[in-house]
C-alpha positions in Angstrom: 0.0 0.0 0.0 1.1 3.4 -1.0 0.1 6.9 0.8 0.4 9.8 -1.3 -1.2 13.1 -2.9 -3.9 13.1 -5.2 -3.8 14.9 -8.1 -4.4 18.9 -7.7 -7.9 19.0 -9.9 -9.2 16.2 -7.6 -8.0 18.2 -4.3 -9.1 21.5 -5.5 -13.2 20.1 -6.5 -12.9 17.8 -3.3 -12.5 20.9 -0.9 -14.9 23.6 -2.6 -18.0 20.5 -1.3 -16.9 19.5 1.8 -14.5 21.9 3.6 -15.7 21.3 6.8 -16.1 17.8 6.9 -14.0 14.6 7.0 -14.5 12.1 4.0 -13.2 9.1 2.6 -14.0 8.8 -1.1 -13.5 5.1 -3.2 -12.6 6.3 -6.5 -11.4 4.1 -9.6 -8.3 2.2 -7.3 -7.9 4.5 -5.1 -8.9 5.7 -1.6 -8.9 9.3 -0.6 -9.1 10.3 2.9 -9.9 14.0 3.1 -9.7 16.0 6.7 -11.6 19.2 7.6 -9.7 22.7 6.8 -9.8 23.5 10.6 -9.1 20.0 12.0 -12.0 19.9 14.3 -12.6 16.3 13.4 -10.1 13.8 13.9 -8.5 11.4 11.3 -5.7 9.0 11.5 -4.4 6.1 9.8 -3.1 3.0 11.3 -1.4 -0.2 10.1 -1.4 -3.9 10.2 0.6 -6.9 7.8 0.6 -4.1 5.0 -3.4 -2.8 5.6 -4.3 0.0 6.2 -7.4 1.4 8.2 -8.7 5.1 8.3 -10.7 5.9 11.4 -11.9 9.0 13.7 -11.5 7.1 16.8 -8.1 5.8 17.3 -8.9 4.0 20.2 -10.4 1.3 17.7 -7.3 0.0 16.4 -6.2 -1.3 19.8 -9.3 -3.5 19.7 -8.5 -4.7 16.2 -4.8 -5.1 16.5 -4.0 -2.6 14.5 -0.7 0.0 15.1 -1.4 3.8 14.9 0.6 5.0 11.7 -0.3 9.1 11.7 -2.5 11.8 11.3 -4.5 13.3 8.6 -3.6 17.2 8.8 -6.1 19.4 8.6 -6.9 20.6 5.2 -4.9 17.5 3.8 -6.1 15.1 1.5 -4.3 11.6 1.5 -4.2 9.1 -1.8 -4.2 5.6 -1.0 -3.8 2.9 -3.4 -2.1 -0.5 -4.1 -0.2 0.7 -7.0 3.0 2.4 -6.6 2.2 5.7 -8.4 
């Protein structure tokens, strides 16, 4: 699994309809996790034998064995796909 931008037309169309919200978006073979401009709603991504899991609550991956890997900033839009592009 690969974490990385998504292209700028995608970022640009995903904040003008949801900047204050948290999304995660399925699109073609890709995942998209998108976090609020301000932050007020938590995001993170954690890890387990090469998955990966996207959650507002990181108490959860305890409970499913799963590692904490980061946050989502605010305003930032992570790519993630099984590719490596």
């Amino acid at each position: 699994m690969r974490l990385s931008r998504p292209p700028e037309i995608f970022a640009e169309k995903i904040k003008k309809i949801a900047p204050n919200a948290k999304r995660i978006i399925s699109y073609d073979d890709n995942v998209y996790l998108v976090r609020d401009s301000l932050g007020m709603r938590p995001l993170s991504i954690s890890t387990k034998d090469g998955m990966l899991c996207a959650s507002s609550e990181s108490s959860l991956y305890d409970k499913i064995g799963f590692s904490f890997l980061r946050e989502v900033k605010p305003g930032e839009i992570v790519r993630i796909n099984n590719n490596n592009n």
